[in-house]
N, C-alpha and C positions, 0 to 999 in steps of 0.2 A: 701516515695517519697514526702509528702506534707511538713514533716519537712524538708527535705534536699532543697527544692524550698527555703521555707520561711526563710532558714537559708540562702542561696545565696540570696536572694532579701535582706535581711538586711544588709548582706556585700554591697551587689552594693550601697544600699543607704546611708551606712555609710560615714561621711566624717574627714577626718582626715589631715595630713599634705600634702602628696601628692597631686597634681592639674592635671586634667585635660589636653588633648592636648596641649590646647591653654596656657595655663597657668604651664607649667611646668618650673621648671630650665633643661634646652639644655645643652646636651651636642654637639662635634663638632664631636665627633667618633661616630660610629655605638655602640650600647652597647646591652646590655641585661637587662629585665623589672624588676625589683623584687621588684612588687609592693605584701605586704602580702595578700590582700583583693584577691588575685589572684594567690597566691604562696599557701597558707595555705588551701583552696581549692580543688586546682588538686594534693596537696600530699596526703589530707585525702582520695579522691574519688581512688586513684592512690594505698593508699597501702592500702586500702580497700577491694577494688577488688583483691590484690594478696592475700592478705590474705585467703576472699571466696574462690579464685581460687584453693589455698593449700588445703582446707577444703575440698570442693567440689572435688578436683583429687582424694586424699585420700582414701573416699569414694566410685567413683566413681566406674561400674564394668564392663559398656558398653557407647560405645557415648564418647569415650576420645577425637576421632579425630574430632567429631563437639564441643566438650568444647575447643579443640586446635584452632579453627577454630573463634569461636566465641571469645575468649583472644586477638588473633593478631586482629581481627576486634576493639575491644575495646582498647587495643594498639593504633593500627592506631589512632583512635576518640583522647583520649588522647594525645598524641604526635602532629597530629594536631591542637588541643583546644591551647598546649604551645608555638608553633609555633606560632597560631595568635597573643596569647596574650602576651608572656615572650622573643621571640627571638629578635634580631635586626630589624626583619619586622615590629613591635610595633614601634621600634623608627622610624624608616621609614615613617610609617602610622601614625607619630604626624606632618611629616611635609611636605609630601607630599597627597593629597588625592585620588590617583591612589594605593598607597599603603595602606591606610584606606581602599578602599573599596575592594584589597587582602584582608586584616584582615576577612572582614565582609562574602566575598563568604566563603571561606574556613570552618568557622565556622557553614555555613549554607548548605552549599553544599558536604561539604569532612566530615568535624568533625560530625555534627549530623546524616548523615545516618549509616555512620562506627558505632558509639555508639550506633544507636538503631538497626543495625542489631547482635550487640552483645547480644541482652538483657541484663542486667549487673544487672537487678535487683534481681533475686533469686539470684547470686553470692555476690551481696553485704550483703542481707540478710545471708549468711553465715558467714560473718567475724564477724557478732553480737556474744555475750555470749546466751548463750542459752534463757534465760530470755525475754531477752530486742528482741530477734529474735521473739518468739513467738507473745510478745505483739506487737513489729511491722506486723507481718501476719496480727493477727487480725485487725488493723487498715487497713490496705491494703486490706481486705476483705468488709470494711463496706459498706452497701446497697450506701451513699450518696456519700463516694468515689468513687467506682466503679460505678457507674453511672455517676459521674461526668467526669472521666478519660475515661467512654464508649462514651459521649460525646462531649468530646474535640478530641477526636481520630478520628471523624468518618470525610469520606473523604471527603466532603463538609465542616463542620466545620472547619476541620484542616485546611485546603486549602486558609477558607476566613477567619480566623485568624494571619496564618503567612501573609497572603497576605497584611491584613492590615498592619501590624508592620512592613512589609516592606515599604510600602508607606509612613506611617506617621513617621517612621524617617528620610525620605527622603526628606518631606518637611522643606526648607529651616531654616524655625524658631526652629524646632527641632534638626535639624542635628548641627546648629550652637551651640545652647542649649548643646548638648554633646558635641563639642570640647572644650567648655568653663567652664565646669561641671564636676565635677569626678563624682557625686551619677547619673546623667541622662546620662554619661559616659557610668559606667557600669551598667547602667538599660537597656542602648541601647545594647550593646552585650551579656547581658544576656536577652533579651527579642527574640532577634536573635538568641541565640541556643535553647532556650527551645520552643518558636513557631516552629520553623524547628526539632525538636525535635518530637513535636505532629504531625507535616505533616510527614516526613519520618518515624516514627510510621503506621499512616494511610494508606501510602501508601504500606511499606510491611508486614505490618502485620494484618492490619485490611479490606482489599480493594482486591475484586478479579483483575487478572493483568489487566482486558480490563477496569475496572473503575479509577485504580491507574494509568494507564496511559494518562488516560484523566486528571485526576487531576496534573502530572507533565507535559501535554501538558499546560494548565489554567497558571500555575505559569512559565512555561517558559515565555509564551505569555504577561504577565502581566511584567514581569523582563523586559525582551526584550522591551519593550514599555518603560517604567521607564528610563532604560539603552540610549535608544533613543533619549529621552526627554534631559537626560544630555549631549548627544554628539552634536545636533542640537539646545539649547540652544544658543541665539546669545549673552549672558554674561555670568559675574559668576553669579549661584546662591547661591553660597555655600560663607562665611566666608573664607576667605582663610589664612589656617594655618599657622605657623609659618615659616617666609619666608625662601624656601628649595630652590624650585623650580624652582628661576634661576641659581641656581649653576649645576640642570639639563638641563639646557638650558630651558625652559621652564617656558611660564605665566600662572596664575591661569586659564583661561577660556581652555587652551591648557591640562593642569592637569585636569580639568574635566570632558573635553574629553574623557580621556586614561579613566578616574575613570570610565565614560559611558559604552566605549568602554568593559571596564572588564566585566560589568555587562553584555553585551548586549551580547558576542560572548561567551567568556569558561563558565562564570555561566551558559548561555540555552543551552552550549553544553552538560554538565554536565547532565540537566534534559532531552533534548531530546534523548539521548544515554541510562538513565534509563528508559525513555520511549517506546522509539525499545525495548529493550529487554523483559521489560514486554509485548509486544504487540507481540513478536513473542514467550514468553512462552502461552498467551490467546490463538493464534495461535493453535500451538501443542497439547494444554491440549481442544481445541474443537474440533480439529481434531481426536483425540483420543478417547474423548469419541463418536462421532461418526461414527466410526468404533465398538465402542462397542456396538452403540445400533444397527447398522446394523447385529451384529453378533447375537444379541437377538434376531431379528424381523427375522435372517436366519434360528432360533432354531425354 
């Protein structure tokens, strides 16, 4: 895991011919992205995992329908990640910033819970040669990793981590910074899935449901304010992209709006719906066990 970060953080930072938003050569049709820093990527991470996946069914001799289960979940995450970044919504979201900020929910709200309810890590760990599998275990075992990764996971941290990375690309001089930037570009949506990476980690797999739902109450609440902030804004604050926006009818302060409004209504509807649900599994799973302990204290 630390290598595959470190290898995606250096792509994001690399820079090469391609520009940025703001700086790109337009085209006038809707297209599709094929940028490699982002092609080469989600094919490794993509036939990676089928790979594992062959490996691991093979093998397999019980639990196929939660390995089936957890594929189409990691599907989804992936087919989402290409959507934001590779399909026409990319081009979209160079030059409207309603559509930037589709790009950025999606990513944060659809693509990274999908992928980490997949777990995809033992499955990757299979497509390795035997060798290079082991050596990678061990490293995933170390005292300093796993503690570091038990620490980033945990659901206050995770929570006030992505939370910042949310804010602080949000402010003006940053968010302008990436439309006009390919390496803080892609630092800024790869900072966005792998923060939300650690929180929807946190939230189902490390967080019982009555605490993970308070931590997706927190970040709704925090969205929802953010999202607010952009709709009741009495200007632009944002650099305003490459002029799209009146061929939607539409002026920059009106596009930020809508970009607001994204944030403020489907992103916290997204978290407050995983929030009910968790709240009404805590629900059942107290209810239950107190009926067991009533049946103990009946013995």
């Amino acid at each position: 895991m630390p290598t595959i970060v470190l290898a995606m953080l250096m792509l994001a930072l690399s820079t090469d011919r391609l520009l940025a938003h703001g700086a790109e050569t337009h085209s006038n049709d809707p297209s599709w992205t094929f940028d490699p820093w982002i092609i080469i990527p989600l094919l490794v991470l993509g036939v990676s995992y089928a790979v594992g996946s062959a490996v691991v069914w093979r093998r397999a001799t019980i639990g196929r329908g939660l390995r089936e289960w957890r594929s189409l979940s990691f599907l989804g995450g992936w087919l989402t990640v290409a959507a934001a970044l590779v399909s026409p919504l990319h081009w979209l979201g160079e030059r409207l910033l309603c559509f930037h900020m589709i790009e950025h929910e999606i990513l944060m709200a659809v693509s990274a819970p999908l992928l980490v309810m997949a777990r995809p890590i033992g499955t990757l760990l299979w497509s390795l040669p035997r060798d290079l599998r082991a050596a990678a275990g061990r490293l995933l075992k170390r005292p300093g990793l796993s503690l570091t990764w038990a620490w980033l996971t945990t659901g206050r941290n995770a929570t006030l981590v992505h939370g910042i990375a949310i804010w602080a690309w949000h402010a003006p001089i940053l968010f302008d910074a990436a439309v006009t930037s390919t390496p803080i570009h892609r630092l800024q949506h790869l900072s966005f899935l792998l923060t939300a990476v650690l929180f929807w980690w946190s939230v189902l797999w490390r967080s019982n449901a009555g605490l993970a739902a308070w931590h997706l109450f927190v970040t709704m609440l925090h969205t929802t304010i953010l999202g607010a902030l952009m709709v009741l804004a009495p200007r632009v604050l944002y650099q305003p992209q490459p002029a799209m926006a009146a061929a939607w009818d539409l002026t920059p302060l009106e596009d930020q709006q809508l970009a607001g409004l994204i944030m403020w209504v489907p992103a916290a509807t997204i978290y407050a719906a995983a929030a009910l649900v968790l709240i009404a599994l805590w629900i059942r799973r107290s209810s239950e066990t107190g009926r067991r302990g009533d049946a103990v204290r009946a013995i």
